[in-house]
C-alpha positions as CSV (number, residue, x, y, z in Angstrom):
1,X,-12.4,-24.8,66.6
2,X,-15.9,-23.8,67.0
3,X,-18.5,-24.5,64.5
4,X,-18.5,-21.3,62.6
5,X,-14.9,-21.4,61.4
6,X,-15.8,-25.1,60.3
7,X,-18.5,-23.7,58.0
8,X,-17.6,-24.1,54.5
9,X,-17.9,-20.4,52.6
10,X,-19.6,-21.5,49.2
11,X,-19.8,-18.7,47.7
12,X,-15.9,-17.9,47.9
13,X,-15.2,-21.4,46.8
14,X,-18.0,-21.1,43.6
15,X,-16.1,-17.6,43.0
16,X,-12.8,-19.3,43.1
17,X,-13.9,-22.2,41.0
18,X,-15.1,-19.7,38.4
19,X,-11.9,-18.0,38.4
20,X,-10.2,-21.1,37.7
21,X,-12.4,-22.5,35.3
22,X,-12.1,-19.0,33.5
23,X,-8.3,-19.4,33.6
24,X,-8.1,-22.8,32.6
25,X,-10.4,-21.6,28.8
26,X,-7.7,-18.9,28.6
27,X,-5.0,-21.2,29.0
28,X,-6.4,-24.1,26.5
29,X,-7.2,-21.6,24.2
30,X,-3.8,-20.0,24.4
31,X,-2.3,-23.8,24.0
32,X,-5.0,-24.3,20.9
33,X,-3.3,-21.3,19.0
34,X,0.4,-22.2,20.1
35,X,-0.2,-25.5,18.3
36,X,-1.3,-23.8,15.3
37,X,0.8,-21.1,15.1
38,X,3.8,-23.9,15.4
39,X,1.9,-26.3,12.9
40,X,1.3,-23.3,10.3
41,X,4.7,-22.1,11.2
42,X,6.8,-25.4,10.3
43,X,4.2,-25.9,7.8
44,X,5.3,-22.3,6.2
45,X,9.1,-23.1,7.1
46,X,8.9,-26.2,4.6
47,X,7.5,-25.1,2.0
48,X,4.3,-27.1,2.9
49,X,2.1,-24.2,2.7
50,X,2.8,-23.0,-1.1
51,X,2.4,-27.0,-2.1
52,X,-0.8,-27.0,-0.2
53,X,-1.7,-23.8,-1.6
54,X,-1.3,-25.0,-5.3
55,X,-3.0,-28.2,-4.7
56,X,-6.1,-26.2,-3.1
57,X,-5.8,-24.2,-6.1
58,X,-6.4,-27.3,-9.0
59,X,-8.8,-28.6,-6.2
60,X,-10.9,-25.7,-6.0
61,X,-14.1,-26.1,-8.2
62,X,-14.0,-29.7,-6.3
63,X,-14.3,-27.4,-2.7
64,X,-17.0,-25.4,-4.3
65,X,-18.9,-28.2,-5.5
66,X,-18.9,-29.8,-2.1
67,X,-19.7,-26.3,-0.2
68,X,-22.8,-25.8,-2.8
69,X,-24.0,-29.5,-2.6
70,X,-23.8,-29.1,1.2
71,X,-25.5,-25.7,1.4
72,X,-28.6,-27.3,-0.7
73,X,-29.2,-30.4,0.6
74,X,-31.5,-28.7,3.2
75,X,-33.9,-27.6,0.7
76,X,-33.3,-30.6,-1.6
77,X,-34.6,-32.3,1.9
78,X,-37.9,-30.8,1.9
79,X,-38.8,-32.0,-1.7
80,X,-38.0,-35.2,-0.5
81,X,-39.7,-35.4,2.7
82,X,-43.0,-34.3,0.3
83,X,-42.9,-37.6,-2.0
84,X,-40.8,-36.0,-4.4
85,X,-37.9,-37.9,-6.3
86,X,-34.7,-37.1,-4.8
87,X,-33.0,-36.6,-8.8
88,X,-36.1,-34.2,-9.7
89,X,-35.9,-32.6,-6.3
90,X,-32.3,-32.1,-7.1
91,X,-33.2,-30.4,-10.6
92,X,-36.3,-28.2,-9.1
93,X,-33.8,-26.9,-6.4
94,X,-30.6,-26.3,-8.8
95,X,-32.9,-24.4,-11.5
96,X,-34.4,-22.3,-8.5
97,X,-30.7,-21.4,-8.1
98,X,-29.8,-20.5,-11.2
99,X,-32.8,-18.4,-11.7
100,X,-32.7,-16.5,-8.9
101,X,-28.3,-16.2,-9.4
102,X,-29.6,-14.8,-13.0
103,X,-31.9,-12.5,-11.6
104,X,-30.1,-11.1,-9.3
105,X,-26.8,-10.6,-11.7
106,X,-29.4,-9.5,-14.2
107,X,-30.6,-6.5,-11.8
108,X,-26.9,-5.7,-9.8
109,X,-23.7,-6.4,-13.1
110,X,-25.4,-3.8,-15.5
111,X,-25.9,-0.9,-12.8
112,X,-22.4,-2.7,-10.7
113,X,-20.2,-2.0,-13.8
114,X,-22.0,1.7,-14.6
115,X,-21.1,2.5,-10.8
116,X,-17.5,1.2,-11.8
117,X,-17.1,3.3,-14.4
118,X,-18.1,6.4,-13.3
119,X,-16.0,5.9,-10.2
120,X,-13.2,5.6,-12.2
121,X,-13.7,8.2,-14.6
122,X,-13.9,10.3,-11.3
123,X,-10.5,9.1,-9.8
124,X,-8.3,12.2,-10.7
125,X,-11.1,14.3,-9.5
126,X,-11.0,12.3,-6.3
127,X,-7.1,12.2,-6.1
128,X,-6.9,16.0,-6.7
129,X,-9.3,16.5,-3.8
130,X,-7.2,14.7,-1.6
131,X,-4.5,15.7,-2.5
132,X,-5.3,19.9,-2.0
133,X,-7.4,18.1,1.4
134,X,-3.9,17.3,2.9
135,X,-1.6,20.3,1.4
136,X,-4.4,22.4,2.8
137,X,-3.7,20.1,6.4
138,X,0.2,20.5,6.4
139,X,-0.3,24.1,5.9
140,X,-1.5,24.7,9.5
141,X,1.6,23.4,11.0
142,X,3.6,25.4,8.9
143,X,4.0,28.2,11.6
144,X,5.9,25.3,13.8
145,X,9.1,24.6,13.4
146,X,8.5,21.4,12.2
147,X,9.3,20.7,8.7
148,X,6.6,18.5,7.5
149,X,7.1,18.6,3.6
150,X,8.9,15.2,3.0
151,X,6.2,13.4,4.9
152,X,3.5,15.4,2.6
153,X,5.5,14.5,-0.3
154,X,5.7,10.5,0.7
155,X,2.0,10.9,1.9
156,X,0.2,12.2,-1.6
157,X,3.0,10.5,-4.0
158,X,2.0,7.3,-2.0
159,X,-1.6,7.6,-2.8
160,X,-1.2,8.7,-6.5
161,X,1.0,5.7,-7.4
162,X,-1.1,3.2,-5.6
163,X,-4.5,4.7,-7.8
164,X,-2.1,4.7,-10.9
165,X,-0.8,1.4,-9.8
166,X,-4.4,0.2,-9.0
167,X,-5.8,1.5,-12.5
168,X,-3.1,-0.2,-14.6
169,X,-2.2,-3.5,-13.6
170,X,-5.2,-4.1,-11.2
171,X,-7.7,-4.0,-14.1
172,X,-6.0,-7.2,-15.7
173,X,-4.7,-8.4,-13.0
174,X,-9.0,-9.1,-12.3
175,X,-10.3,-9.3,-15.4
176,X,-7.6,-12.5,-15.3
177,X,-8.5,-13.7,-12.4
178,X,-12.5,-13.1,-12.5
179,X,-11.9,-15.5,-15.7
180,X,-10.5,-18.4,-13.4
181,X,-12.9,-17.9,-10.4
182,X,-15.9,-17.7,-13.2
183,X,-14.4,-21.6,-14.6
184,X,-13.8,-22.4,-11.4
185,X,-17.8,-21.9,-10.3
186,X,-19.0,-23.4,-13.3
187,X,-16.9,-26.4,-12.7
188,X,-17.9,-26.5,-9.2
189,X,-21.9,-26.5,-9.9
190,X,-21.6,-29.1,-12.0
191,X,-19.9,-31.2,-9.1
192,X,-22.2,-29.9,-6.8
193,X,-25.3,-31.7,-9.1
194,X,-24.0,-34.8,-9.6
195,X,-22.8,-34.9,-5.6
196,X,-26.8,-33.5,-4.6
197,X,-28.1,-36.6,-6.7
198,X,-26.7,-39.1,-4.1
199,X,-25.3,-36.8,-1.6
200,X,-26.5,-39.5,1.4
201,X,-24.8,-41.9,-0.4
202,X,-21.7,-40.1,-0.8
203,X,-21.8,-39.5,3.3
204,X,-22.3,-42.9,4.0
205,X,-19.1,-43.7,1.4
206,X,-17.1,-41.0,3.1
207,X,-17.7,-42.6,6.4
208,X,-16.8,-45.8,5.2
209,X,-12.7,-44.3,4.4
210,X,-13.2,-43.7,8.9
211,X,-12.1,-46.9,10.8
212,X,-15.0,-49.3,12.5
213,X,-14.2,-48.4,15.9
214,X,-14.1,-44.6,15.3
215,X,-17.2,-44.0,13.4
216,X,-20.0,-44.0,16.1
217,X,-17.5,-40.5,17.3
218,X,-17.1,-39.4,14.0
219,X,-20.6,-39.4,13.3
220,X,-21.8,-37.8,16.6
221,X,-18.6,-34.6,15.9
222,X,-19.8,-34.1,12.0
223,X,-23.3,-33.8,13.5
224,X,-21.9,-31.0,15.6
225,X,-20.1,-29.6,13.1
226,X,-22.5,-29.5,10.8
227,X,-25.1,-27.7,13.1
228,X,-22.4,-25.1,13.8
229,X,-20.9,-24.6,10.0
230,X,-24.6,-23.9,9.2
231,X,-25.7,-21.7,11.3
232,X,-22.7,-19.7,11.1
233,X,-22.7,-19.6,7.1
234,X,-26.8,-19.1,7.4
235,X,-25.7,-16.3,9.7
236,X,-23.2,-14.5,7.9
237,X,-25.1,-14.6,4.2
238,X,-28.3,-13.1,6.2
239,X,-25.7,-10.6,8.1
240,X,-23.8,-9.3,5.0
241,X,-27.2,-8.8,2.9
242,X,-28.4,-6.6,6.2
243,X,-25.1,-4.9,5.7
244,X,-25.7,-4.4,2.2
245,X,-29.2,-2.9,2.3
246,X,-28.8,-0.7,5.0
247,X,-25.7,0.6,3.6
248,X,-27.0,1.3,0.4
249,X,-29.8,3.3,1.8
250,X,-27.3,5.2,3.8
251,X,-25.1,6.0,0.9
252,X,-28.0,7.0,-1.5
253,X,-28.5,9.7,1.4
254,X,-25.4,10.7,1.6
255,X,-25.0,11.3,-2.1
256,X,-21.6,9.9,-2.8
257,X,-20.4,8.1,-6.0
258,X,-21.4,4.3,-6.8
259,X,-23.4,3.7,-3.9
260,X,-23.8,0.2,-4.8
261,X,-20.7,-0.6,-5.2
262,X,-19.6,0.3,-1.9
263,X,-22.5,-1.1,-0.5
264,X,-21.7,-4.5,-2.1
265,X,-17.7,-3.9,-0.8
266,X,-18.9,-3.4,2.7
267,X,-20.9,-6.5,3.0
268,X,-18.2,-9.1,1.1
269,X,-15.8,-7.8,4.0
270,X,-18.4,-7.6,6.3
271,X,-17.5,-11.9,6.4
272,X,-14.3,-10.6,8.3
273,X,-15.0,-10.3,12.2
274,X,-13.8,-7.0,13.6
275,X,-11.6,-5.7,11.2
276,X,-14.3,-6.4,8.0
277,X,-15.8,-3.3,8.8
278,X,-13.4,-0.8,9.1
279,X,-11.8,-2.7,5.7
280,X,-15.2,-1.7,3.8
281,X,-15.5,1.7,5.4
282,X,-12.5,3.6,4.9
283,X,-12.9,3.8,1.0
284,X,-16.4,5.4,0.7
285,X,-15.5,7.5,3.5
286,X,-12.5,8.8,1.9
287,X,-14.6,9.1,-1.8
288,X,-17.5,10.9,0.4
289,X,-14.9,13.3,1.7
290,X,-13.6,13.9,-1.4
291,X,-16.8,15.0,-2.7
292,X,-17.7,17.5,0.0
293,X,-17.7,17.3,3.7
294,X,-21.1,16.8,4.5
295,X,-21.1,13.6,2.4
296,X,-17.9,12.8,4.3
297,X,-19.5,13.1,7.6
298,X,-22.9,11.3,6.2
299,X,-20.8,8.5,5.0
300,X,-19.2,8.1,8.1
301,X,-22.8,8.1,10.6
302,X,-23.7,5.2,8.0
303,X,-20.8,3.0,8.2
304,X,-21.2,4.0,12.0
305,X,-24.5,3.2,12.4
306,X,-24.7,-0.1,10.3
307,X,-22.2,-1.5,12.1
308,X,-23.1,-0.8,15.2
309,X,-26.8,-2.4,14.6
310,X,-25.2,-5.2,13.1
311,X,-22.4,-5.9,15.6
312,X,-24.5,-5.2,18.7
313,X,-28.0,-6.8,17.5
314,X,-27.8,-8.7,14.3
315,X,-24.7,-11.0,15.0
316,X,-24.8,-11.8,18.6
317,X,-28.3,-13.4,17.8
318,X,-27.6,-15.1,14.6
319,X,-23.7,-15.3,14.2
320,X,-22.6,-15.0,18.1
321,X,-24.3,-18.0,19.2
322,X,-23.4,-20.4,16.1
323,X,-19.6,-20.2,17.3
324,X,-19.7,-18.8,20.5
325,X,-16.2,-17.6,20.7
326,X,-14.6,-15.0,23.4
327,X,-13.8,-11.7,21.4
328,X,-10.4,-12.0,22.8
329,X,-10.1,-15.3,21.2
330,X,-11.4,-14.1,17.7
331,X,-8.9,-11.4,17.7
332,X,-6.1,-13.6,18.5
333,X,-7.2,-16.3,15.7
334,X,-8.0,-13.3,13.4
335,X,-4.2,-12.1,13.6
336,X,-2.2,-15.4,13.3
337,X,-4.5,-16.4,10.5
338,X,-4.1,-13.0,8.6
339,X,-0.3,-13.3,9.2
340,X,-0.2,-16.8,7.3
341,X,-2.9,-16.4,5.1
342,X,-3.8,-12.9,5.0
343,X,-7.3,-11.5,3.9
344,X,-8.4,-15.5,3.1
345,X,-7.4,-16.5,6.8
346,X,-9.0,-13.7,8.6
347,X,-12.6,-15.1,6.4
348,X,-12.1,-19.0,7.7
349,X,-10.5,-18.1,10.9
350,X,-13.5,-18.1,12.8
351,X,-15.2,-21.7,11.2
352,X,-11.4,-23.5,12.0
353,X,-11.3,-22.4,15.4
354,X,-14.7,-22.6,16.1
355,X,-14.3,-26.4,14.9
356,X,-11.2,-27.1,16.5
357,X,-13.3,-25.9,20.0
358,X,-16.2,-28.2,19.4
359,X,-13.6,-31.0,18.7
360,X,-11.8,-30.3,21.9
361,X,-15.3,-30.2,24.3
362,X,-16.4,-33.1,22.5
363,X,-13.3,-35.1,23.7
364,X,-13.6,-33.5,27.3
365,X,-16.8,-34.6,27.2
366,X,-15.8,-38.3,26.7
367,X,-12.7,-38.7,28.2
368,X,-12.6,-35.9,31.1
369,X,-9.2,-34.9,30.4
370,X,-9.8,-31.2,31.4
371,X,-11.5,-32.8,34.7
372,X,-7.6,-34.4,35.2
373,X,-6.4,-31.1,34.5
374,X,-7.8,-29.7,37.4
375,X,-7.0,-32.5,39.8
376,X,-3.8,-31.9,39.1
């Protein structure tokens, strides 16, 4: 053979390494989910999940104590790197929070629950505008010979029982559960203080329940974990208030009913990756149709526009690189954890997986079994 055949082609063997490299993520990631989706599955089969789901439920103000005491300790931190008792660092930071918590529900409830109220004082207004919206709609096919009236029928008695159903039951069904979630935060705050006035100690006492030989790992993971779960939360809050702000504005433009309130509505499920958006959209663009068409249409550019700053600039810097996830595995976590857990597992989705990921490199990193993998 002469010397050029025995050149080596690098570039077709970097391409092909890429290739496989690329296939290998797909195929980990697809084993990742397999293993939850059986887990979940046989979890769901057993009646595992509801038990889990009640003790979650008893256990809550405990989660929000932790998540709160976590979230703070940062700026509990900076007192104490500046000489400052960690106890009245601990009381300076937790009165800063209630203040500004005060202030802000002192500025957003009164005008939140006005908004409320005139939105559903306007409900049959809204309902009849719909409902004349899509008679008016089914009237231009009725030249075909395609009888359409059932489906119209099914389509505006649909909507009307769902706003009935919505205005009856859903009311209580809130006020009920706004009750709980309000005992449940209080409850939780009060953990969180007492955990933020020895919250090292309570890490090094956590670590302690790890075995000897397994902490040096454990401690070197949470580290990652920790990095990630903040950044990502850090990310999100500052996203959704973007959200919020520029919605608002958009809305106040466009004219339509209880601007706030959709504003706030978009951002909460702005937390949902992907679907979030469209979730938070659709009402106010119905509403805004309902009120006239150029509303409609204005309501529409904003939800447009917002999300396409936000998806295309704001979360690929400040969301996108905390978890670093392919879109085509967030759409795939999104769906099986909205199949088991529904609107709850599309929000923690993207933390679990992102977690179970960093695990998994972490591991690779030490023991090279991905290296093994490709040997073979």
């Amino acid at each position: 053979m002469d010397d050029k055949n025995k050149k080596i082609d690098y570039k077709t063997l970097n391409e092909v390494l890429k290739s496989s490299n690329f296939l290998l993520k797909i195929f980990l990631t697809m084993s990742i989910l397999a293993v939850l989706i059986l887990v979940i599955y046989l979890f769901d089969r057993t009646s595992l999940l509801i038990t889990i789901g009640h003790v979650l439920g008893i256990l809550s103000p405990l989660f929000i104590g932790v998540v709160v005491a976590w979230l703070l300790e940062p700026g509990i931190n900076y007192f104490v790197k500046n000489k400052v008792n960690r106890r009245l660092s601990a009381c300076v930071v937790y009165l800063i929070l209630i203040f500004l918590v005060t202030l802000i529900l002192a500025l957003i409830v009164p005008e939140f629950i006005a908004q409320l109220n005139e939105l559903i004082k306007k409900v049959p207004y809204f309902l009849t505008s719909i409902n004349n919206f899509i008679t008016d709609l089914f009237q231009n096919f009725s030249s075909t010979e395609l009888d359409l009236t059932k489906m119209k029928d099914n389509l505006i008695g649909g909507i009307t029982n769902y706003v009935n159903n919505l205005n009856l039951t859903g009311v209580v069904d809130t006020l009920s559960s706004s009750i709980k979630i309000g005992v449940d935060i209080f409850l939780g705050l009060l953990i969180a203080f007492y955990l933020s006035l020895d919250f090292s100690k309570v890490s090094k006492n956590f670590n302690f329940l790890i075995p000897g030989k397994y902490q040096t790992e454990f401690k070197k993971i949470g580290k990652m974990l920790n990095e990630m779960l903040r950044s990502y939360v850090n990310g999100t809050l500052l996203s959704c208030l973007f959200v919020m702000i520029l919605s608002l504005i958009g809305f106040l433009i466009s004219g339509v009913s209880s601007p706030l309130l959709f504003a706030i509505f978009c951002a909460i499920t702005n937390i949902i990756p992907y679907f979030g958006p469209y979730i938070g959209g659709i009402p106010v663009i119905i509403v805004g149709f309902a009120i006239s068409p150029f509303t409609g249409i204005a309501c529409l550019i904003t939800i447009i526009l917002v999300q396409f700053l936000e998806g295309n600039i704001l979360h690929p810097l400040i969301v996108g690189k905390a978890i670093s996830l392919h879109p085509i595995t967030m759409m795939l976590s999104l769906l099986v954890f909205e199949y088991f857990f529904g609107i709850l597992g599309m929000i923690i989705a993207a933390p679990v997986v992102a977690t179970l990921k960093i695990i998994l490199i972490y591991l690779n990193d030490k023991y090279h079994f991905l290296n093994k993998l490709k040997l073979n």
